[in-house]
Biopython code that builds the backbone (N, CA, C, O; Angstrom):
import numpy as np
from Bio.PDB.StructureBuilder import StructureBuilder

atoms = [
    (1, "UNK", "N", (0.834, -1.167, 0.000)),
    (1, "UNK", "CA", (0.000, 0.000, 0.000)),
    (1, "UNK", "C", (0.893, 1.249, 0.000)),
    (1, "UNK", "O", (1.763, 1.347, 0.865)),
    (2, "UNK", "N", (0.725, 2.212, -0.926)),
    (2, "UNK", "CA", (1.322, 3.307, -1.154)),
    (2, "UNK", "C", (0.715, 4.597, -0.060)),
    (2, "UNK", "O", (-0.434, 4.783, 0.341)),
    (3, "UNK", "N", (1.897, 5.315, 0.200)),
    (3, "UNK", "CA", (1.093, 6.493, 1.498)),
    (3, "UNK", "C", (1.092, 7.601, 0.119)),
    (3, "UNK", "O", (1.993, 7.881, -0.672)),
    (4, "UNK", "N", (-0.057, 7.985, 0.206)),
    (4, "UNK", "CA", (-0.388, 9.168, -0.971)),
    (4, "UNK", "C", (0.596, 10.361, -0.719)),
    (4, "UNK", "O", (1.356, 10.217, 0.239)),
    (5, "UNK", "N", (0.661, 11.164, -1.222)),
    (5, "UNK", "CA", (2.033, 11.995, -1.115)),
    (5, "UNK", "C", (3.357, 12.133, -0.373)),
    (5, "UNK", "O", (3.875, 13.142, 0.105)),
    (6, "UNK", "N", (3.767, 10.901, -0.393)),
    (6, "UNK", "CA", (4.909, 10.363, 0.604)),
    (6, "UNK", "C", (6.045, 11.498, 0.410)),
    (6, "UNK", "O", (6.757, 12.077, 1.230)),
    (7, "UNK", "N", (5.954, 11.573, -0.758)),
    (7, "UNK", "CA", (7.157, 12.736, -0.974)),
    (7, "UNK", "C", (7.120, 13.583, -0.285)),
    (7, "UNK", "O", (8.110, 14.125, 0.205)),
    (8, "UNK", "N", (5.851, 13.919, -0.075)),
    (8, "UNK", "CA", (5.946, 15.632, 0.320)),
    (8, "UNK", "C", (6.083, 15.297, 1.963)),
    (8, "UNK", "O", (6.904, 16.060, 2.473)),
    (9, "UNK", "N", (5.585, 14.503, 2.772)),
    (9, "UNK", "CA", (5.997, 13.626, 3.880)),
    (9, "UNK", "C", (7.529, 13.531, 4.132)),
    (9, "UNK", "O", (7.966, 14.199, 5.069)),
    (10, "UNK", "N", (7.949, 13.164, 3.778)),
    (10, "UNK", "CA", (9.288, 13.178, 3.480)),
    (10, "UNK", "C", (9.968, 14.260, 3.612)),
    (10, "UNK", "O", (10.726, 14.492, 4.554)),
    (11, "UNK", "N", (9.667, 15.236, 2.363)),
    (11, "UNK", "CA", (10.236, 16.754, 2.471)),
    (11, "UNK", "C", (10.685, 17.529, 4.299)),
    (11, "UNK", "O", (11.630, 18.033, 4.905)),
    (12, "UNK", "N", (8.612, 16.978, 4.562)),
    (12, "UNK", "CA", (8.843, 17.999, 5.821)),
    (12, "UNK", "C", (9.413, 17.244, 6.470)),
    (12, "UNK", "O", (10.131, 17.795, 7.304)),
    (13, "UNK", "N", (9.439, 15.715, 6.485)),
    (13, "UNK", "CA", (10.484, 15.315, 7.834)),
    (13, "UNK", "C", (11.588, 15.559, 7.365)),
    (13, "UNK", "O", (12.465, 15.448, 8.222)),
    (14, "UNK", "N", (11.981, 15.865, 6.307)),
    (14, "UNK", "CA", (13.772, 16.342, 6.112)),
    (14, "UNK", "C", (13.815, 17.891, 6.903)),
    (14, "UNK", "O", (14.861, 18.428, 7.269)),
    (15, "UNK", "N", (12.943, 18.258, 7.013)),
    (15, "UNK", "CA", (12.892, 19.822, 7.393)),
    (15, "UNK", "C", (12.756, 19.544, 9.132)),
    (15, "UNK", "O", (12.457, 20.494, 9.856)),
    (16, "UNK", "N", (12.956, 18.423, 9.606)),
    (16, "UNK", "CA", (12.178, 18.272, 10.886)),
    (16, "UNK", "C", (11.025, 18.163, 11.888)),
    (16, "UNK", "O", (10.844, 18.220, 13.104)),
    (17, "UNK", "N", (10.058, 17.903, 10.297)),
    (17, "UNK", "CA", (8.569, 17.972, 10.720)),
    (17, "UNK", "C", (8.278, 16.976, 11.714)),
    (17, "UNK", "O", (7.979, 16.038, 10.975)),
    (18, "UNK", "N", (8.162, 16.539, 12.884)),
    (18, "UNK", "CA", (7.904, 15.470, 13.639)),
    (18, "UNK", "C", (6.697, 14.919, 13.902)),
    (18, "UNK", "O", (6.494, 14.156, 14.846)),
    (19, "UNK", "N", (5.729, 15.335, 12.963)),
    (19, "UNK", "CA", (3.990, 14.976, 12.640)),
    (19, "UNK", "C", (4.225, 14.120, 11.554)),
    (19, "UNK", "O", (3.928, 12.932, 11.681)),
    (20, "UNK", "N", (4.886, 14.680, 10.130)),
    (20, "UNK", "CA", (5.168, 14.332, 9.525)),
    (20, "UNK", "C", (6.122, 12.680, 9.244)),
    (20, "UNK", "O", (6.167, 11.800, 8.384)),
    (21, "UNK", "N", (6.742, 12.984, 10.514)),
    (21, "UNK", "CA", (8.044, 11.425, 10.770)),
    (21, "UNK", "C", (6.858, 10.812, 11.082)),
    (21, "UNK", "O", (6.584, 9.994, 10.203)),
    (22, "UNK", "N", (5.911, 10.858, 12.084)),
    (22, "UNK", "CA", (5.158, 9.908, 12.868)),
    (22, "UNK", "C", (4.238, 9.477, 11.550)),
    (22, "UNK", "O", (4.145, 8.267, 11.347)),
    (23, "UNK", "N", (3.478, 10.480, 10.541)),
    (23, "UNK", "CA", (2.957, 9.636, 9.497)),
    (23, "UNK", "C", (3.681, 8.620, 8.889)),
    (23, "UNK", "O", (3.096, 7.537, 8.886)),
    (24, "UNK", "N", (5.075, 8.651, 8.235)),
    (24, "UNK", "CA", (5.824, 8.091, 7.855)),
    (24, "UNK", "C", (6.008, 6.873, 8.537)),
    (24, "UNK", "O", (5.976, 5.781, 7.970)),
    (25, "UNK", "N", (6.258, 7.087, 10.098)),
    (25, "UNK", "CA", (6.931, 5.922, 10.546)),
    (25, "UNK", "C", (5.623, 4.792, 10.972)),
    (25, "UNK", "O", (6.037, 3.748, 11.477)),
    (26, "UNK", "N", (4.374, 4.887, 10.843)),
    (26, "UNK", "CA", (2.805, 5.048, 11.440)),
    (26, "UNK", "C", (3.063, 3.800, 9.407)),
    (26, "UNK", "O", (3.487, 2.644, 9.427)),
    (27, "UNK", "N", (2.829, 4.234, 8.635)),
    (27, "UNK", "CA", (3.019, 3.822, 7.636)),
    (27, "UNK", "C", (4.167, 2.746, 7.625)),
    (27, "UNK", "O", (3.503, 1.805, 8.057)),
    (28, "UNK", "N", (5.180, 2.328, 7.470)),
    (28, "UNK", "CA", (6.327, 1.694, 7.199)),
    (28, "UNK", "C", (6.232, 0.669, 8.769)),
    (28, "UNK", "O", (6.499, -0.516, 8.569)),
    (29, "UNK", "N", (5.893, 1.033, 10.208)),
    (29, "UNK", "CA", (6.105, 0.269, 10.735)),
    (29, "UNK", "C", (5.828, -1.524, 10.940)),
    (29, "UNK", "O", (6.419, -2.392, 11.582)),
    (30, "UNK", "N", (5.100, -1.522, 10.393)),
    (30, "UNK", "CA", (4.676, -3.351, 10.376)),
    (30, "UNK", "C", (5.618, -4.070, 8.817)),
    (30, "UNK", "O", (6.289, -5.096, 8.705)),
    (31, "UNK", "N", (5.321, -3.165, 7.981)),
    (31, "UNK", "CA", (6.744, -3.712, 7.207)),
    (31, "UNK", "C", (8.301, -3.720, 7.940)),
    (31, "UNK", "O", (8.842, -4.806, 8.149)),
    (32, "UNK", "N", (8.758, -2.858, 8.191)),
    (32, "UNK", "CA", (9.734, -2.826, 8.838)),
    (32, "UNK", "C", (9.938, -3.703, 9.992)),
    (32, "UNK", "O", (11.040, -4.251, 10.014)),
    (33, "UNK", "N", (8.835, -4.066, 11.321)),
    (33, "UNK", "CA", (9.174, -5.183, 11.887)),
    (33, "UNK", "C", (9.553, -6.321, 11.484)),
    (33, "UNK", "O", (10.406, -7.084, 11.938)),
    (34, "UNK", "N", (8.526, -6.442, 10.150)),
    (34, "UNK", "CA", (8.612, -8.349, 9.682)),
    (34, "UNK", "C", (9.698, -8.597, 9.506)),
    (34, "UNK", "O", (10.180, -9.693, 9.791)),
    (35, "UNK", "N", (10.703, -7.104, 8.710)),
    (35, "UNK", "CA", (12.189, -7.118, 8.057)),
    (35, "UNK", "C", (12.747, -7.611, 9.001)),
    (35, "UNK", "O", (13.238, -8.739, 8.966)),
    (36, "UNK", "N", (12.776, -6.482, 10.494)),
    (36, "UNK", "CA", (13.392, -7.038, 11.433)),
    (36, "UNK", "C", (13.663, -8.354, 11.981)),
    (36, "UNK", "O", (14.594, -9.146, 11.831)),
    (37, "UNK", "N", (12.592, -8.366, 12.655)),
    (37, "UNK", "CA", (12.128, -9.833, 13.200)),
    (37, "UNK", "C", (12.450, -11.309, 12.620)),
    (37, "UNK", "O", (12.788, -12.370, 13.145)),
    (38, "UNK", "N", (12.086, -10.717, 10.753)),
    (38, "UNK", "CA", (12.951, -12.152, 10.267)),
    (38, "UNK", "C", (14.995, -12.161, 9.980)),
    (38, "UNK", "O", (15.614, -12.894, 9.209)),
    (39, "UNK", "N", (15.516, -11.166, 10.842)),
    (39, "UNK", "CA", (16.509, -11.220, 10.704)),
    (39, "UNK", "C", (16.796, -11.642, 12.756)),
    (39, "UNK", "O", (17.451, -12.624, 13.107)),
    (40, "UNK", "N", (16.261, -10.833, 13.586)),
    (40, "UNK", "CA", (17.121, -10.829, 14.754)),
    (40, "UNK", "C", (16.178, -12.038, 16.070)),
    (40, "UNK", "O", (16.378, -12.337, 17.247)),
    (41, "UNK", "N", (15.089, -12.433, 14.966)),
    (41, "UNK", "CA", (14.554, -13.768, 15.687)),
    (41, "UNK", "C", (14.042, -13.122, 17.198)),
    (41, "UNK", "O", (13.975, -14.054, 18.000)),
    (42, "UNK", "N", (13.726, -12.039, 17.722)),
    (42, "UNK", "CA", (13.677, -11.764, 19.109)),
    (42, "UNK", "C", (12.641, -10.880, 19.013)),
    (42, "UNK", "O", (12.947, -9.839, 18.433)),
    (43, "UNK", "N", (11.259, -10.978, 19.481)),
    (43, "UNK", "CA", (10.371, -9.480, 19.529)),
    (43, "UNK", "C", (10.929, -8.360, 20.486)),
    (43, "UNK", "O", (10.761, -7.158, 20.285)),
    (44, "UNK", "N", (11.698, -8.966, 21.684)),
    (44, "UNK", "CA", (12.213, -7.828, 22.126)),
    (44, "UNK", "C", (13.096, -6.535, 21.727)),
    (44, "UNK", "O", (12.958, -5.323, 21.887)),
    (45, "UNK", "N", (14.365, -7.621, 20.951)),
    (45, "UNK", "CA", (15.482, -6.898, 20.138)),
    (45, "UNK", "C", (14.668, -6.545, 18.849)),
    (45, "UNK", "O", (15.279, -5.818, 18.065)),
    (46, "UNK", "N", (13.818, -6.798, 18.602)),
    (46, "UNK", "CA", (12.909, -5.978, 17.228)),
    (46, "UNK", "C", (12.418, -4.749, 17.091)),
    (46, "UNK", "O", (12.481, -3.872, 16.230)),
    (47, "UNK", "N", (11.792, -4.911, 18.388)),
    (47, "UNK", "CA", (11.198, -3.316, 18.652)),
    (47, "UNK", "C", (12.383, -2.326, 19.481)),
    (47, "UNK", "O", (12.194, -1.126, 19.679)),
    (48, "UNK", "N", (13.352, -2.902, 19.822)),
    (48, "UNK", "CA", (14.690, -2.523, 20.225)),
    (48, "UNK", "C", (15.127, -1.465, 18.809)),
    (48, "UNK", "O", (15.041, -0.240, 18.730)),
    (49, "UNK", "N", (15.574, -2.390, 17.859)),
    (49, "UNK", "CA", (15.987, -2.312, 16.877)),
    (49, "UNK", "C", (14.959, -1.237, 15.870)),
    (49, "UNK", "O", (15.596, -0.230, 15.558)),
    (50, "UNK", "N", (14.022, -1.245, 15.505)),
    (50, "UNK", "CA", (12.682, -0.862, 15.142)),
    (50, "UNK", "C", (12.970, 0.853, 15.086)),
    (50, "UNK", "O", (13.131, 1.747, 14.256)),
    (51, "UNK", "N", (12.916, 0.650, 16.547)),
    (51, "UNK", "CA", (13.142, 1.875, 17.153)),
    (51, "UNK", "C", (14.520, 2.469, 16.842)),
    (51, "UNK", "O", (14.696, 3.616, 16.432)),
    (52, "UNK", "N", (15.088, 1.932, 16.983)),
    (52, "UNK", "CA", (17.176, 2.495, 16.130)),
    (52, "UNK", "C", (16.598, 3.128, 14.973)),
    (52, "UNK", "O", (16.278, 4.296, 14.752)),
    (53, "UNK", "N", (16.534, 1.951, 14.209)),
    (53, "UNK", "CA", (16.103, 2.299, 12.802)),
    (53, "UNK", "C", (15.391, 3.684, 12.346)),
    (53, "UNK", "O", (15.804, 4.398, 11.433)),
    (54, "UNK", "N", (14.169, 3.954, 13.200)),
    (54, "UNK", "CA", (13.380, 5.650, 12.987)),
    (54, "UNK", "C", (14.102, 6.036, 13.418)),
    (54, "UNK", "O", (14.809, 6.654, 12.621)),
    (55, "UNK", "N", (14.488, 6.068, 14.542)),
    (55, "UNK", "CA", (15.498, 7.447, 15.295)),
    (55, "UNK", "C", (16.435, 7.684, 14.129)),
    (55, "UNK", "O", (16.396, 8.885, 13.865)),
    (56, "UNK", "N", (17.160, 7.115, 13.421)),
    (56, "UNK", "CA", (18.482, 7.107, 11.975)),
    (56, "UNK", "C", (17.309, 7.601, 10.955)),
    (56, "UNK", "O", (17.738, 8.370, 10.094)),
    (57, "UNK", "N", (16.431, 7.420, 10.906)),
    (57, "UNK", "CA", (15.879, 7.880, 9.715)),
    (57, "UNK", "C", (15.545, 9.200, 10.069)),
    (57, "UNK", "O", (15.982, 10.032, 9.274)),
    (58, "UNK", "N", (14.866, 9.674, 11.077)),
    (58, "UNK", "CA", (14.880, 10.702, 11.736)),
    (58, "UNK", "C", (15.930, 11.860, 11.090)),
    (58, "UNK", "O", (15.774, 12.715, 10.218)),
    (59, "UNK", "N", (17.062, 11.475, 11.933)),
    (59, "UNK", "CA", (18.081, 12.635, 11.963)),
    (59, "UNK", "C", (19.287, 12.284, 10.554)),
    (59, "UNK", "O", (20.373, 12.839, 10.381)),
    (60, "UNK", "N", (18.622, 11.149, 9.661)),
    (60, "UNK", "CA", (19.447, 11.405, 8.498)),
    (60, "UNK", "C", (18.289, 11.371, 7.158)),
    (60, "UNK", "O", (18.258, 10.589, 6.208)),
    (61, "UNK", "N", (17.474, 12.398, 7.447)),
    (61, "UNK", "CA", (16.162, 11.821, 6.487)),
    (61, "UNK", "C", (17.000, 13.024, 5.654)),
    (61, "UNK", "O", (16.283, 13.180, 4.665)),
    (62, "UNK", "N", (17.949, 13.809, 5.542)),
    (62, "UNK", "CA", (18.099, 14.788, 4.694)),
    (62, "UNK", "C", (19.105, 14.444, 3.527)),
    (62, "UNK", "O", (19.313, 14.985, 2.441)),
    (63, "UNK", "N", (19.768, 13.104, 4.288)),
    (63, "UNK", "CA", (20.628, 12.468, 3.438)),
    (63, "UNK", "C", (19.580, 11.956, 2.036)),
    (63, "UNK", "O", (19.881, 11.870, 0.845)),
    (64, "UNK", "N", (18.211, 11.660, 2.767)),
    (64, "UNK", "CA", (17.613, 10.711, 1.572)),
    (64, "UNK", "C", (17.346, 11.740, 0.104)),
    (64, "UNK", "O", (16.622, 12.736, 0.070)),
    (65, "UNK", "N", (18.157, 11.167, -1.052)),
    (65, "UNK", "CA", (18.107, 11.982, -2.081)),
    (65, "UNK", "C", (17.174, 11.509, -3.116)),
    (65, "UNK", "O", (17.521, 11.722, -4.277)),
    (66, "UNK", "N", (16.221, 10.995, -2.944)),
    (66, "UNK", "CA", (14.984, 10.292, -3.710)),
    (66, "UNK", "C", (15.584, 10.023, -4.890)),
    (66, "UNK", "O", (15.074, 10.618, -5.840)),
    (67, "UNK", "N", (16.773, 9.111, -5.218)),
    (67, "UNK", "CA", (17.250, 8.436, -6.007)),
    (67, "UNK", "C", (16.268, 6.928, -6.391)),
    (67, "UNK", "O", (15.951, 6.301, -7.402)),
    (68, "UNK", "N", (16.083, 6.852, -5.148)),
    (68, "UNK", "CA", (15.435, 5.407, -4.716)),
    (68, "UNK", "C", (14.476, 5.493, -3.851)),
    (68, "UNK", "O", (14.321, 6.365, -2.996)),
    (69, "UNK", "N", (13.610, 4.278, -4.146)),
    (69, "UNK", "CA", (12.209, 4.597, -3.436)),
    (69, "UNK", "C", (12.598, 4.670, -1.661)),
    (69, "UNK", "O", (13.605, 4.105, -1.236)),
    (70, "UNK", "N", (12.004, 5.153, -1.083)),
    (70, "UNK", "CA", (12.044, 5.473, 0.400)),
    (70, "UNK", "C", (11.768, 4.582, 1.263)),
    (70, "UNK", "O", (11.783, 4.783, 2.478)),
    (71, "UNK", "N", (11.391, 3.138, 0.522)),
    (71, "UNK", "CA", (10.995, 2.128, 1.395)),
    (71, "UNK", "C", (12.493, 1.422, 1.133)),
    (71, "UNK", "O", (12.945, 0.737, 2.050)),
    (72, "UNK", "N", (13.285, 1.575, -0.119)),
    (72, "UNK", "CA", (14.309, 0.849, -0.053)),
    (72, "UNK", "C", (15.180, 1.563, 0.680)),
    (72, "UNK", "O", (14.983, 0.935, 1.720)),
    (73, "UNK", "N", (15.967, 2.350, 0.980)),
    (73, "UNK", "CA", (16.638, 3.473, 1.839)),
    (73, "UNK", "C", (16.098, 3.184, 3.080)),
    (73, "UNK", "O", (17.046, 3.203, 3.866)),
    (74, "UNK", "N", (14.971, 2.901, 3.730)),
    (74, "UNK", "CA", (14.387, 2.346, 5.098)),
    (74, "UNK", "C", (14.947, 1.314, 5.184)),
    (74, "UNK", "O", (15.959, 1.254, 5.883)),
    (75, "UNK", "N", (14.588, 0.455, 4.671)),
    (75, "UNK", "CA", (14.978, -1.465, 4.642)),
    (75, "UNK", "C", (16.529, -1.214, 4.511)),
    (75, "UNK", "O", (17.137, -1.645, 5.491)),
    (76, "UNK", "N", (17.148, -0.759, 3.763)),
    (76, "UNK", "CA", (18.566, -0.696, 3.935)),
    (76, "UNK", "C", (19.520, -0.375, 5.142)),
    (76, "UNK", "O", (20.661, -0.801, 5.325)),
    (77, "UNK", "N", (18.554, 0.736, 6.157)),
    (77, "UNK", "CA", (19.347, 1.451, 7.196)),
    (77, "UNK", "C", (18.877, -0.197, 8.173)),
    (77, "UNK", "O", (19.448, -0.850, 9.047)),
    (78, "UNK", "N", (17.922, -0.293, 7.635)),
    (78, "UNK", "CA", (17.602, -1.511, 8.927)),
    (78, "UNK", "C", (18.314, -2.649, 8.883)),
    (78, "UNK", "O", (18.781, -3.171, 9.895)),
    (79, "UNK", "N", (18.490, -3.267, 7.314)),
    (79, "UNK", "CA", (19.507, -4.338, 7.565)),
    (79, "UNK", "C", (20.395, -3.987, 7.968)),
    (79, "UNK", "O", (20.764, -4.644, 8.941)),
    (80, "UNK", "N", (21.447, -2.637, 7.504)),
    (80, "UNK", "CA", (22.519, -2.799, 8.032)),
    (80, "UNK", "C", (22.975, -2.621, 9.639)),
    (80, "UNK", "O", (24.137, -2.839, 9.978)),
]
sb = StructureBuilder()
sb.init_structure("model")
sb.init_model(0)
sb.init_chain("A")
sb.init_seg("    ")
for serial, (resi, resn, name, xyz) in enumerate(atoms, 1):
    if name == "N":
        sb.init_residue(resn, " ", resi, " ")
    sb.init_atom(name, np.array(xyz, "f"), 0.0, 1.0, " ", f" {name:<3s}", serial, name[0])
structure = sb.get_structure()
C-alpha cells in the first residue's frame, strides 16, 4: 500500500517535521518489523531495533536523495 504523497511527507520530515516522521513511521512500521524480526529472531530486540532504525531515519532523512524509493533506503538502514 502506497502512502499518498509520501514525498511531500518526506520533504517535511527532512525539514524536521515530527507529525510528519510519525505519518511516515505510522506507515512503514509493520513492514519494517517483519524485516526485522525475520533477521534478529527476538520481539524484544525488534522493537529494540525498530526503534534504532526511525530514530536514523529521523536525523538522516536529509541524506535521503529520492534516487530510490524510500521504502528501499528504510529497509537498507535496517539491515545494516
Amino acid at each position: 500500500m502506497e502512502l499518498a504523497h509520501e514525498d511531500q511527507f518526506i520533504k517535511r520530515m527532512q525539514k524536521g517535521d515530527e507529525r510528519a516522521f510519525e505519518v511516515i513511521m505510522k506507515h512503514y512500521q509493520h513492514r519494517l518489523y517483519s524485516l526485522i524480526i525475520g533477521i534478529v529472531k527476538n520481539d524484544d530486540e525488534t522493537a529494540e531495533v525498530a526503534q534504532d532504525v526511525f530514530m536514523k531515519v529521523f536525523n538522516k532523512a536529509q541524506s535521503f536523495q529520492f534516487n530510490s524509493k524510500f521504502s528501499t533506503w528504510l529497509y537498507s538502514i535496517a539491515y545494516n
